[in-house]
C-alpha positions, 0 to 999 in steps of 0.5 A: 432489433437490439444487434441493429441498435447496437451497430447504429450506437457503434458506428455513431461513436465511431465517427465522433470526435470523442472516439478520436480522443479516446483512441489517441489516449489509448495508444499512447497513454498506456504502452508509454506508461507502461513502458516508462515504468518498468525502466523505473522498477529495473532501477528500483532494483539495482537499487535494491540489489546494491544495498543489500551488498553493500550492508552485507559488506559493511557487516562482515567489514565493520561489526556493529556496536550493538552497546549503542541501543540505537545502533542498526544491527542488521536491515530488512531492505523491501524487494520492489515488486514487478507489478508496480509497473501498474501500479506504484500504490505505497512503493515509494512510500514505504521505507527502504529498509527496517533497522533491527536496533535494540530500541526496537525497529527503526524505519529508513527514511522513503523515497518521497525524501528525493522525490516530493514534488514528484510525490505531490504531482501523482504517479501516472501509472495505469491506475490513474490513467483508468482511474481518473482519465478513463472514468472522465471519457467514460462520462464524455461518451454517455452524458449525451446518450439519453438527454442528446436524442431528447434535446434534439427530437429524435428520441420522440421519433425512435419510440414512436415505432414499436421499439421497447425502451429496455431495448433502446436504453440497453443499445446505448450502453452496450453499444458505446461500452463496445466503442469504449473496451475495444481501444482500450483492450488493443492498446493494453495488449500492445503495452503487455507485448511491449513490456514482454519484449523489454523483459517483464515476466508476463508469462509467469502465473504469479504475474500473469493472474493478477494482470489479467484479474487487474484487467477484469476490475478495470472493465468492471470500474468503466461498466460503473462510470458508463452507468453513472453517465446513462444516469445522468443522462436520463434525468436531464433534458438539455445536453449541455447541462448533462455535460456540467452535471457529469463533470461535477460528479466526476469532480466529487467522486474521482478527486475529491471524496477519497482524499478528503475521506482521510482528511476527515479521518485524520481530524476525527481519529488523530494519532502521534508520529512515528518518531515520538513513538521512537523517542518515548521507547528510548526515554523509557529503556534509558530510565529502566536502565537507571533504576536497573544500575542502581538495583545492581549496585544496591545488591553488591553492597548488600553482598559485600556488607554481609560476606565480611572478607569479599574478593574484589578481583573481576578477574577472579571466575569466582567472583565473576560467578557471584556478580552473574549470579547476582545480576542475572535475576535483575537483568532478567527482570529489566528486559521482560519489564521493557518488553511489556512497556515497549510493546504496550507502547507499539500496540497503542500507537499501532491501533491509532494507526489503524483506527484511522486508516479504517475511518478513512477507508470506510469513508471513502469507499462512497466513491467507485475509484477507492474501491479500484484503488485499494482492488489494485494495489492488493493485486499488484502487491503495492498497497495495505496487503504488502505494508502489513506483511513488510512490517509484520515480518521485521516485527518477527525478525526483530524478536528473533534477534531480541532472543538470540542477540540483544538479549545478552547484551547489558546496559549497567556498567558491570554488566558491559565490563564483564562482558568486555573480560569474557570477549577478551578471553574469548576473542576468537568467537563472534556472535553471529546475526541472524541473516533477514528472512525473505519477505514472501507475498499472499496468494492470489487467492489470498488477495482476492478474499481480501478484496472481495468487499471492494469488488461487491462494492463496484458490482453494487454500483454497476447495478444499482445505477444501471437499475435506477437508470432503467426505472427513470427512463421507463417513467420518464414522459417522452 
């Protein structure tokens, strides 16, 4: 009985108008879509690849002041990731590169600076299209399944006869699922073998797995909207009512509730810019830097006034000895003395950071498609999961130049003549810099624990709507 319903169901979404809109999205949405942004990630990394040679060259050709504490000593440039071509996430937002200065890392600007409007428009990739586009057909296919057969009398008929409402409801959700999956499957697969034939690395396993967990997400966030829709429908009467009723749900819960979550985020948690951070780190080296010159100058003083008879020749190894000797403790003492500051600096403006961005995730996760959202950027590498590990890694490559480059470089003006006398006696030698290390990526495995609340999350939703859809429609008085 359930395998008739189901192919009644079928063959009723088949020959509707909805199916047609559907199938026309399907192919040429998503392979299009697809298609368009692989081109765009094969610029991306042209792009990439030219600016790393060309810093390198820049390098080698014209060594960097590093006096200057906002002088970039070397850059951390960000690889684009080919699982962008399904999800942009953050790619565009993130900086091109980290500058290593001795200040601290200084971020480049983003790509939005040549693409705002672009930015403020959306990116159309195939989370959006399942995101938003798909979630709307899903409650286009099921607003009506309940409240169409009530408003038109053949729902009475139907449960007339010996047919158990679990049995008819579970008809109506398999059967317009299957009408819905099996489109979106066929134009999905030709999208892949489309993207395959330009030269995309579907068969290696590190993009292969995520694509395919990607795909199963998907089905899952379809799954909760058809719910939501079987839902709505039960409750009402009247078809065209439901209609409303459904597209105002899909307002609040795809368009509005994840962005205006951070919206109440940034009221409830402020924090400061990236640039005022900057700034105060360089008003703090400037005036340690200060008071540092004027420790140094009080000392020679003191030296000079109890040693009586004082070479004063910068020449001389022996005096150049007695001036290391004696700035080294206060050079010393000055750079652990930044350090502390500057890093409680970054520590705080990084817990703003995160308080915020936590309130504003906690927030919107009341919305099925933030779940979608942040499940499909940590697949694809484009989200939180690849911002945090871009910037951990030119935090840690900014302190190995600290202790092997910066380090040796002095502020005070004795320090940077003496340092000019020893390059002149040994200009043959140059300080080499440490090269970037290679930005590397979290397993799958990795990405799926992280991401194991969010996917709770939709299964929770898939259930808990399909079960509160049973219980009205087994109490409902037909």
């Amino acid at each position: 009985m359930l395998m008739t319903l189901i192919q009644k169901e079928i063959m009723h979404h088949v020959l509707s108008v909805r199916f047609v809109a559907l199938l026309l999205m399907c192919v040429l949405l998503i392979p299009t879509t697809l298609s368009i942004n692989y081109r765009k990630y094969n610029q991306n990394l042209i792009n990439y690849q030219e600016s790393v040679r060309q810093a390198g060259t820049e390098a080698k050709e014209n060594p960097p002041n590093a006096q200057d504490p906002n002088t970039e000593v070397s850059k951390l440039f960000l690889k684009p990731t080919p699982l962008s071509v399904f999800v942009n996430g953050l790619e565009d937002a993130l900086p091109t590169y980290l500058g290593m200065t001795r200040n601290g890392v200084r971020q480049s600007s983003t790509g939005l600076t040549q693409a705002s409007v672009a930015y403020v428009l959306g990116n159309l990739d195939f989370l959006f299209i399942v995101g938003t586009i798909f979630s709307l057909l899903a409650l286009l296919f099921t607003f009506d399944a309940v409240a169409g057969e009530r408003e038109a009398g053949t729902l009475r008929i139907n449960l007339s006869n010996p047919l158990p409402r679990d049995v008819f409801l579970w008809s109506k959700l398999i059967g317009g699922y299957i009408v819905f999956v099996v489109p979106f499957l066929v134009s999905f697969l030709l999208g892949l073998l489309l993207l395959t034939w330009q030269g995309f690395p579907l068969g290696e396993f590190e993009v292969a797995a995520p694509v395919f967990c990607l795909t199963l997400i998907s089905l899952l966030y379809i799954a909760v909207f058809f719910a939501i829709g079987v839902v709505i429908s039960t409750y009402l009467d009247n078809a065209k009512t439901a209609l409303i009723v459904a597209f105002t749900f899909w307002v609040l819960a795809v368009l509005v509730a994840p962005r205006g979550a951070f919206i109440i985020a940034k009221l409830a948690s402020p924090t400061r810019t990236q640039q005022a951070v900057y700034m105060e780190k360089n008003a703090l080296r400037n005036n340690l830097t200060k008071d540092k010159e004027e420790k140094i100058s009080e000392k020679m003083v003191e030296a000079m006034a109890g040693g009586g008879s004082v070479n004063i020749s910068l020449n001389d190894p022996g005096t150049q000895k007695r001036l290391n000797d004696l700035r080294k403790p206060i050079e010393e003492q000055f750079r652990v003395t930044f350090q502390n500051q500057a890093g409680k600096i970054d520590r705080d403006y990084q817990r703003e950071k995160d308080r915020q961005e936590h309130v504003g995730e906690t927030l919107s996760r009341i919305a099925p498609t933030s779940s979608l959202t942040y499940i499909a950027m940590n697949l694809t590498q484009t989200g939180k999961l690849k911002r945090k590990l871009y910037f951990q890694t030119g935090e840690r490559y900014y302190n190995q130049l600290d202790a092997s480059y910066f380090s040796g470089i002095s502020d005070d003006t004795l320090g940077q003549f003496m340092q000019l006398m020893n390059q002149m006696d040994d200009a043959s030698e140059s300080e080499e810099i440490l090269p970037p290390p290679t930005l590397t990526e979290p397993s799958l495995s990795d990405t799926l624990r992280r991401s194991a609340a969010d996917i709770s999350l939709l299964c929770l939703f898939a259930l808990a709507f399909t079960t509160v859809a049973f219980l009205k429609f087994f109490r409902s008085d037909i």
